[in-house]
N, C-alpha and C positions, 0 to 999 in steps of 0.2 A: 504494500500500500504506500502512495505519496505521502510525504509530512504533508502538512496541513499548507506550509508556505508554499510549494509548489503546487498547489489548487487553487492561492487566490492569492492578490496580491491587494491589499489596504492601500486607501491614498487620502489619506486627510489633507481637503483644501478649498477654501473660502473660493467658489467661483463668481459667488452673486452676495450683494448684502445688500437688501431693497428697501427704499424707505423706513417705515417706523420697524421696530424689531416684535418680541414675544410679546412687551407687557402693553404696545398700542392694539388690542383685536377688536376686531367688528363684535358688532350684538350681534349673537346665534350663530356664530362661529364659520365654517366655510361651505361650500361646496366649488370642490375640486375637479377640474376637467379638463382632460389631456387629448390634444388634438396635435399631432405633427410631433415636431420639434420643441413643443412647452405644456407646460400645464398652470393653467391660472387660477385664483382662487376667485370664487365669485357669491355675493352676499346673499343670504338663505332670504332675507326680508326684500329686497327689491330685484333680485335676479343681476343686479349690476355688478361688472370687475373690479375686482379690487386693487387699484392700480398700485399698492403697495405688496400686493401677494401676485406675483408673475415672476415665475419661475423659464427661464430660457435653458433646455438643457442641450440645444445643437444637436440634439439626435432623435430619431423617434422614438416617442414613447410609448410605452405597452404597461397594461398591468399595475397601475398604481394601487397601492393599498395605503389606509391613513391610520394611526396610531393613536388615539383623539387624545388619548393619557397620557403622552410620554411629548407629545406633537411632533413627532416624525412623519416622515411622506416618504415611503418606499417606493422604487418605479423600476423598470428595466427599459432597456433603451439599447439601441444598435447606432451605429454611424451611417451604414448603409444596407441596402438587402440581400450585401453578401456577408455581411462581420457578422460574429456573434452578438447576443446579447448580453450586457452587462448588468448587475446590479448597482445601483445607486441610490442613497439616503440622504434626504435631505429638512434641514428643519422647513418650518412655514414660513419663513422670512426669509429663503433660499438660498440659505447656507449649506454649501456640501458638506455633510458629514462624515462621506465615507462609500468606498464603491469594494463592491466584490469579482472579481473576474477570474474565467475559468481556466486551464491552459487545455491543450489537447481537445480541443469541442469545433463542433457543426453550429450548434445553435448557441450555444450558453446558455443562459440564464432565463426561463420561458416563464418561469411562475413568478410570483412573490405572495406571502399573505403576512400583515404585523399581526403580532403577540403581542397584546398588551400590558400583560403581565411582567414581563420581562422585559419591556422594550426592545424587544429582536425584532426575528421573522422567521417565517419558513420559505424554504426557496424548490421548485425547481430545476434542475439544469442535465446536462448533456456530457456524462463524461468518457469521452470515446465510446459514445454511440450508446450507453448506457444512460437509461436516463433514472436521477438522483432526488432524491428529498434529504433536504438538509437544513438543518436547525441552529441558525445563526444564532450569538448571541447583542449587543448592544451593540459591541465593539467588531460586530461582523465575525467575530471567531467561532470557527464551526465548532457546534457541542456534539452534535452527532450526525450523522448520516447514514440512507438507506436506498437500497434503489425499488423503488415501484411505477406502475403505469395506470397512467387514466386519462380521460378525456377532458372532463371538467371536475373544478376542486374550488371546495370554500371551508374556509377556516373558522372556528368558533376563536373569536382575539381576545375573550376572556380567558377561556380557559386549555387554549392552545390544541384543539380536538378537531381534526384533518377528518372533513366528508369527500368523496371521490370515485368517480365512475368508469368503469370501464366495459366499451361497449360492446367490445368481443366477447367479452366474459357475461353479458346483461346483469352486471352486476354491481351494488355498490355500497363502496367500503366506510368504516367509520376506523378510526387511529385515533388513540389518544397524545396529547404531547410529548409523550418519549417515543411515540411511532410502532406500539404495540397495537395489535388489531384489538379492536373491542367488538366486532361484528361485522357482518355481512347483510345482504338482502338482492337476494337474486329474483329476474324478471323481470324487471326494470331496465329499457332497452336505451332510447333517445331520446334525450334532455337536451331542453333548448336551454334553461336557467335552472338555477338554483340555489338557497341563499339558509344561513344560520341564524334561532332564533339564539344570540348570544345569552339571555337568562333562563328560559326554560330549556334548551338543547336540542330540540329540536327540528328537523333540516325540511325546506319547502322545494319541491319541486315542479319545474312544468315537462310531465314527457308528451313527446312528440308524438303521433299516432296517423301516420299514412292514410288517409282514406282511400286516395285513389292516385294515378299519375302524377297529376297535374297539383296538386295540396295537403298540404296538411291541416291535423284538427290538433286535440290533445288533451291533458285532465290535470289536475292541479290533487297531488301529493300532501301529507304531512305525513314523515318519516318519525316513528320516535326517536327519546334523544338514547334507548340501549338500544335501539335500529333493531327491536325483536316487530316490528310487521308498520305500516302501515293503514294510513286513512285514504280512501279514495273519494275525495270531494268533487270531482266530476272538472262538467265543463259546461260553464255559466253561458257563453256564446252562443253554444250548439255547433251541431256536425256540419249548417249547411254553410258556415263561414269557414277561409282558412285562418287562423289563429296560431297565433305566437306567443307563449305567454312570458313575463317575467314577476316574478317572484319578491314582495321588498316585505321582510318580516317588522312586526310592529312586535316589540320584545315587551312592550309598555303592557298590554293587556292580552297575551299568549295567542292574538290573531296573525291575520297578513291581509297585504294589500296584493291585489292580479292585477296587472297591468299586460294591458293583450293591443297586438298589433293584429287589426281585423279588417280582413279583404273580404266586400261582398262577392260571391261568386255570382250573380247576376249584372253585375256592371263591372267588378273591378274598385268598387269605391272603397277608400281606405280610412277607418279611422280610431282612433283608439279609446278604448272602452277600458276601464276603470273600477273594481270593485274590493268593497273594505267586508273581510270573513270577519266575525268572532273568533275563541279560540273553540266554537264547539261547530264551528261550522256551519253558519249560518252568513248570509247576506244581508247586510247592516245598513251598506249605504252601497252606489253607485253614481257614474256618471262617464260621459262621452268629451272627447275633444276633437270638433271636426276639423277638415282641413288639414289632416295629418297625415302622414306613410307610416313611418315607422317606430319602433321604441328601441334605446339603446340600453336605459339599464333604467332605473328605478331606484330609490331611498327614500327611508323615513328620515326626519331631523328630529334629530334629542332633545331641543330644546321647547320643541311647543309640538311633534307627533304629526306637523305638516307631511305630503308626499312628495318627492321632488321625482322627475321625469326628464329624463335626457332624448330628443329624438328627432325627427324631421318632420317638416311640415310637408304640407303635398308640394312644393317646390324645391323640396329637398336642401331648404336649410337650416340649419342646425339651432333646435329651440334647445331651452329649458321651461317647465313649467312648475308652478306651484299650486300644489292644493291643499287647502286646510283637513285637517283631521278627517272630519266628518264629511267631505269631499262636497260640500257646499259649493263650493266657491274657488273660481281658478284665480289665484289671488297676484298670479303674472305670467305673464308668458314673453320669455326673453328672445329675442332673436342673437345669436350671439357670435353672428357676422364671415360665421365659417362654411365656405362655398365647395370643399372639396372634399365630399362625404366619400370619397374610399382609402381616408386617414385614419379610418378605426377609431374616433374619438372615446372615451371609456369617462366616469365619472365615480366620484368619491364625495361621500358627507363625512364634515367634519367638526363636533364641538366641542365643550373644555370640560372635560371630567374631572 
C-alpha cells in the first residue's frame, strides 16, 4: 500500500479573500450555486448574490457539499475534460483551505459529502481504476479508506452514515461512518434523487419506472433509517405524465417535500409541480410553477422550513425559486442570468448552526 503522502498532496493557500469575512453574514444564511468555473452564495430572503460570497475557482465545478457547522464549502473541480478531479475546501468568505489530489487516477476525485461532526468529509475517487471511499479528516488527512461502487450517494452530515446504490446489483446500501455495512435492500433498481432525513435517519427516494419507450413515470420511497424494508408512497402525478422526481427532506417534522419535473404527454407542456408529505404520509399542501422545464435539485432552509428550487424556466434559464413552508406563496423567483445550461449547475443551502 502507498503512504498516505503519495495519495495526496495538501496545499494551504489564501486564493481569494472577498469582502466582509465570517463575522459580517446575511440573515438566513446562504444558498450556494455552482455553475462553470465559480460558485456564488446567494441570499435565502430575496434570491439576490451576494457580492461579498463569490467564490472564483478557474475550474469546473462538481459536487459541492456545505458544512453549515464548521462553515466549510467542499467542491471538486477539474481544469479541463481531460485532468482529473481534484478536491478543494474552502471557507465562505473564499479562503482556500486546503485541496486533496490523487496521483495515478483517470478521474480523481468524483464525490465529496461534509461531516459535520468532524469537520471533514467523505470523498470518492479513482485509484488506478479502483474506485475509493475515503474519510478525510479536517486537515484532509485520510482516516481510512475503502473501495466500493454505486451510482448515487448521500451522506447523513450528522452523523456521518453513507446511503448508496448500485444499479447492477438493484441494490442499496447503508454504511455507517467507519464504513461498516449496516444493511442492505435489494429491488430497488433507478433512482433519479435521493436525499437524508439528517434527525430521524431516514433516506427518501425517487425511482424511476419505464412505462414505455418514449418516458418515464416513478414512486416516491421512504427507506428506514436500519434500511430493514420500506414505505411505498406512490406517485402523486400519475402514470399519464413523464415525471422526474427530487426529493428535499424536511428533518423539522419527519416529512419531505416532491419536487417533480412534469411533461404532459398530450402536448409536451412542462411544469413543475410541488408537494409537502407529513411524516405518515399524507399530502399536506401542494402547488404548480408554470412556465418551467426543469428541476435541478431542491432544499429546505433551516432557518424558517422555506423550499428552495434550482431549475429552468421554459426558456431555459437558470431560476431559483422560493416557497414558504406551507407552499402558499412563491415568495421569488430569481432569474440568475446563467444562459449555458449544459454546465451542470448543482446547488447547496446553507445556515449557522
Amino acid at each position: 500500500m502507498r503512504g498516505i503522502s503519495s495519495i495526496f498532496s495538501m496545499v494551504i493557500l489564501c486564493i481569494f479573500i472577498i469582502g466582509c469575512g465570517e463575522n459580517n453574514i446575511p440573515t438566513g444564511g446562504f444558498i450556494w450555486v455552482s455553475f462553470g468555473p465559480d460558485i456564488n452564495g446567494y441570499s435565502p430572503l430575496t434570491g439576490e448574490m451576494l457580492e461579498n460570497h463569490k467564490i472564483h475557482v478557474g475550474w469546473n465545478v462538481h459536487d459541492p457539499s456545505v458544512d453549515s457547522k464548521n462553515g466549510f464549502i467542499w467542491l471538486t473541480a477539474e481544469e479541463n475534460e481531460s485532468s482529473p478531479s481534484v478536491l478543494i475546501k474552502y471557507s465562505r468568505d473564499g479562503k482556500e483551505l486546503g485541496r486533496f489530489e490523487v496521483e495515478n487516477t483517470f478521474s480523481g476525485v468524483t464525490w465529496v459529502g461534509a461531516y459535520k461532526n468532524d469537520g471533514g468529509c467523505f470523498i470518492k475517487y479513482d485509484d488506478n481504476g479502483k474506485n475509493i471511499c475515503a474519510h478525510l479528516a479536517e486537515n484532509l488527512c485520510v482516516v481510512k479508506r475503502k473501495g466500493w461502487a454505486y451510482d448515487r450517494c448521500v451522506i447523513n452530515k450528522k452523523d456521518g452514515s453513507l446511503w448508496f446504490n448500485n444499479v447492477h446489483e438493484k441494490t442499496i446500501y447503508k454504511w455507517d461512518r467507519n464504513m461498516n455495512e449496516v444493511g442492505r435492500l435489494e429491488g430497488i433498481v433507478l433512482i433519479n434523487d435521493l436525499d437524508v432525513d439528517e434527525n430521524n435517519g431516514n433516506l427518501w427516494v425517487w425511482e424511476m419506472i419505464k412505462k414505455e419507450d418514449t418516458y418515464f413515470t416513478g414512486r416516491l420511497l421512504k427507506i428506514k433509517s436500519d434500511i430493514s424494508g420500506y414505505e411505498d408512497w406512490g406517485n402523486p402525478v400519475g402514470d399519464v405524465h413523464e415525471v422526474f422526481g427530487y426529493c428535499a427532506s424536511n428533518d423539522e417534522d419527519g416529512g419531505v417535500f416532491l419536487v417533480c419535473s412534469v411533461e404532459e404527454k398530450s402536448n409536451g407542456y412542462e411544469q413543475i409541480w410541488i408537494y409537502k408529505y407529513d411524516a405518515m404520509g399524507n399530502i399536506v399542501a401542494k402547488n404548480i410553477i408554470e412556465d418551467t422545464r426543469d428541476v435541478i435539485d431542491a432544499d429546505v432552509l433551516g432557518y424558517d422550513g422555506g423550499l428552495i428550487i434550482l431549475g429552468h424556466d421554459d426558456m431555459w434559464n437558470l431560476y431559483l425559486w422560493k416557497l414558504d413552508r406551507d407552499l402558499n406563496n412563491i415568495e421569488f423567483a430569481r432569474d440568475l442570468k446563467c444562459y449555458e445550461w449544459n454546465l451542470y449547475p448543482q446547488m447547496e443551502v446553507d445556515w449557522y448552526e
